[in-house]
MARMI-184565 format. One record per residue (C-alpha): residue in one letter; x, y, z; residue number from 1. Coordinates in pm, 1 decimal. Example, Ala and Ser with C-alpha at 12.3 -4.5 7.8 and 13.67 -1.06 7.14 Angstrom:
+------+----------+----------+----------+------+
! resn !        X !        Y !        Z ! resi !
+------+----------+----------+----------+------+
!    A !   1230.0 !   -450.0 !    780.0 !    1 !
!    S !   1367.0 !   -106.0 !    714.0 !    2 !
+------+----------+----------+----------+------+
END
This chain:
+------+----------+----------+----------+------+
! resn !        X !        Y !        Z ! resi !
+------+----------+----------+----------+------+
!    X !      0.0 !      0.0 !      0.0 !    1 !
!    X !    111.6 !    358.9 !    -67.7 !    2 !
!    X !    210.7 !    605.1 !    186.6 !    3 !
!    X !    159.0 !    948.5 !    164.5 !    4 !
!    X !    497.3 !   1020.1 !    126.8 !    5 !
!    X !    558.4 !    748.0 !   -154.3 !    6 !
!    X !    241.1 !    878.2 !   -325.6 !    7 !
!    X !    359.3 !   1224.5 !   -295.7 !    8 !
!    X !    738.8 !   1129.4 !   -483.4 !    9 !
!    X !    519.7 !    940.3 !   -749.3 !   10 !
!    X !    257.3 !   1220.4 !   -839.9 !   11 !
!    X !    609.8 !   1496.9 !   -833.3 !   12 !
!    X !    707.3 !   1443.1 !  -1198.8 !   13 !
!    X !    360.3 !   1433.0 !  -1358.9 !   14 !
!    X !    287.8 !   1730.7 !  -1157.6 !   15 !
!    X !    584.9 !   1918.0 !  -1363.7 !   16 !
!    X !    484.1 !   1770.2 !  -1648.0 !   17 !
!    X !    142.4 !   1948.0 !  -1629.3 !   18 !
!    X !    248.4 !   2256.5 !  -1490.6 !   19 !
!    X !    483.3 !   2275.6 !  -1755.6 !   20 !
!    X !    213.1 !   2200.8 !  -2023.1 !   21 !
!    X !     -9.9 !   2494.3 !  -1878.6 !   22 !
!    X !    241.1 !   2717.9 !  -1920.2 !   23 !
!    X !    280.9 !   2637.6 !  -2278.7 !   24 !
!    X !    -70.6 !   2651.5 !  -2352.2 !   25 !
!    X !    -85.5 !   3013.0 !  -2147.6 !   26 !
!    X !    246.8 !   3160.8 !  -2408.6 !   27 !
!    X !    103.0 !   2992.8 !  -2738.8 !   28 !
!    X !   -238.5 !   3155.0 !  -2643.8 !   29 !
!    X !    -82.5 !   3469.0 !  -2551.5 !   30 !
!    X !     48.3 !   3457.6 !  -2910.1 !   31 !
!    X !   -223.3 !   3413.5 !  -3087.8 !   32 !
!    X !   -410.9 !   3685.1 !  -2935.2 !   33 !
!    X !   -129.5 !   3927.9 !  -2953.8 !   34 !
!    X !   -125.1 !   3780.3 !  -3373.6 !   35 !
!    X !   -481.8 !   3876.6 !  -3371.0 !   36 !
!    X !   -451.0 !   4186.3 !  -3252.0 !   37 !
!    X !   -165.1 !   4344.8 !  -3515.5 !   38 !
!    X !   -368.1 !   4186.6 !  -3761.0 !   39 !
!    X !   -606.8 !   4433.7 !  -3644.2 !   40 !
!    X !   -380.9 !   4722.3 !  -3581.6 !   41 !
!    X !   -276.1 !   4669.7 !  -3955.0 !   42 !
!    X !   -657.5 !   4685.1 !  -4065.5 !   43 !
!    X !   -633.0 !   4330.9 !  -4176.8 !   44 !
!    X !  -1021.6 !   4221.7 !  -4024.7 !   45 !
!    X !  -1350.4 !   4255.4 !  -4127.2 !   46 !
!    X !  -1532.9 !   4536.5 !  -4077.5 !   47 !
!    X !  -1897.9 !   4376.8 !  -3953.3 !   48 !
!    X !  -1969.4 !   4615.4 !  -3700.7 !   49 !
!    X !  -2309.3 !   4710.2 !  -3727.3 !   50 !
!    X !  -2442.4 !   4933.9 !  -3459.4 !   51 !
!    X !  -2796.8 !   4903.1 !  -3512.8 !   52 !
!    X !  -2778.4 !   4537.5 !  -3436.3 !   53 !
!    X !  -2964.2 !   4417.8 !  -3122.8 !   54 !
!    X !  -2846.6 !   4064.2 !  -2945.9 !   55 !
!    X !  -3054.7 !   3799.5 !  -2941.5 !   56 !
!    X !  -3196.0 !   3751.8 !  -2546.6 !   57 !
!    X !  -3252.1 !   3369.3 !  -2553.9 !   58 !
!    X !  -3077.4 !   3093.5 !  -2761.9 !   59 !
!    X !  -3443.6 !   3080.6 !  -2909.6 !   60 !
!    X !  -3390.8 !   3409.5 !  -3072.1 !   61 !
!    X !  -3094.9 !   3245.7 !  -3262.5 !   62 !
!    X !  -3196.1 !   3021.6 !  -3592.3 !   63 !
!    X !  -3150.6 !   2672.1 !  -3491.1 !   64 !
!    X !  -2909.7 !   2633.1 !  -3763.7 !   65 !
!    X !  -2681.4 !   2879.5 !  -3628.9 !   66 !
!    X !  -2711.8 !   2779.1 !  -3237.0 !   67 !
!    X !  -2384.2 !   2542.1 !  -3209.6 !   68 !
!    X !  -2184.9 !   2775.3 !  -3273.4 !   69 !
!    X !  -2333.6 !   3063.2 !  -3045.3 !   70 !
!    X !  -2333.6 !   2790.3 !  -2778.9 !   71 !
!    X !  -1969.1 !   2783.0 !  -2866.3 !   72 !
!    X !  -1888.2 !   3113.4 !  -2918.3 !   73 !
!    X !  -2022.2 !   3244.4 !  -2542.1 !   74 !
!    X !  -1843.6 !   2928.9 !  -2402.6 !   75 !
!    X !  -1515.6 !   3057.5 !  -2582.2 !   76 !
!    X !  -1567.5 !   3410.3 !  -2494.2 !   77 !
!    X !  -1641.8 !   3352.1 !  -2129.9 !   78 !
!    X !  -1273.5 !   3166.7 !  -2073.4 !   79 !
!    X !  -1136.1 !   3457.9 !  -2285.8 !   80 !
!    X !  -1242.6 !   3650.2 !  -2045.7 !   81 !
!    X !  -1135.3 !   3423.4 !  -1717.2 !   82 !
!    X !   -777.5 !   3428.2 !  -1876.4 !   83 !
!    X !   -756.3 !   3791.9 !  -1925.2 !   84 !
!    X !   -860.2 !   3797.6 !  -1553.2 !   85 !
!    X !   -648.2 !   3588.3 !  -1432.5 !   86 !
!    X !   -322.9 !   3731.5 !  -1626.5 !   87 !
!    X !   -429.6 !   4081.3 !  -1451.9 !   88 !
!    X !   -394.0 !   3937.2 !  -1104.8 !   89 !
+------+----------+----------+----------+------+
END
C-alpha cells in the first residue's frame, strides 16, 4: 500500500509535467491573441460592425441552424475573459 509520502514522490514528476504544459498553452495563447490583434492594428479584419444590431436575449432568438456555434462562441468568450482575468492578477 502507498504512503503518503511514496504517493507524494510518485505524483512529483507528472505534476511538472502538467504545470509545464499549462504554461505552454498560457504563451502559445498569448500569441495568438497578440497575432490577432496586429492583424487588427494593420486593418487586416472585417469590418462587420453594425451598430444598429440588437443581441438575441434567448438561444431561441438564434436560428436553430446557427445555435452550435453561439453555444460555442459564449463558451469561448467567457474563458477569454477568465484568462484575461487571471493574467491581470
Amino acid at each position: 500500500m502507498f504512503g503518503i509520502a511514496k504517493l507524494a514522490a510518485f505524483a512529483q514528476p507528472q505534476l511538472r509535467l502538467v504545470r509545464g504544459a499549462l504554461r505552454f498553452m498560457k504563451v502559445t495563447l498569448f500569441m495568438l491573441i497578440y497575432r490577432f490583434l496586429a492583424q487588427w492594428a494593420d486593418g487586416d479584419f472585417d469590418a462587420d460592425y453594425a451598430p444598429g444590431a440588437v443581441p438575441p436575449k434567448s438561444l431561441e432568438d438564434i436560428p436553430e441552424p446557427d445555435r452550435p456555434m453561439a453555444l460555442d462562441r459564449a463558451a469561448l468568450h467567457f474563458c477569454m475573459a477568465v484568462l484575461s482575468i487571471q493574467d491581470a492578477r
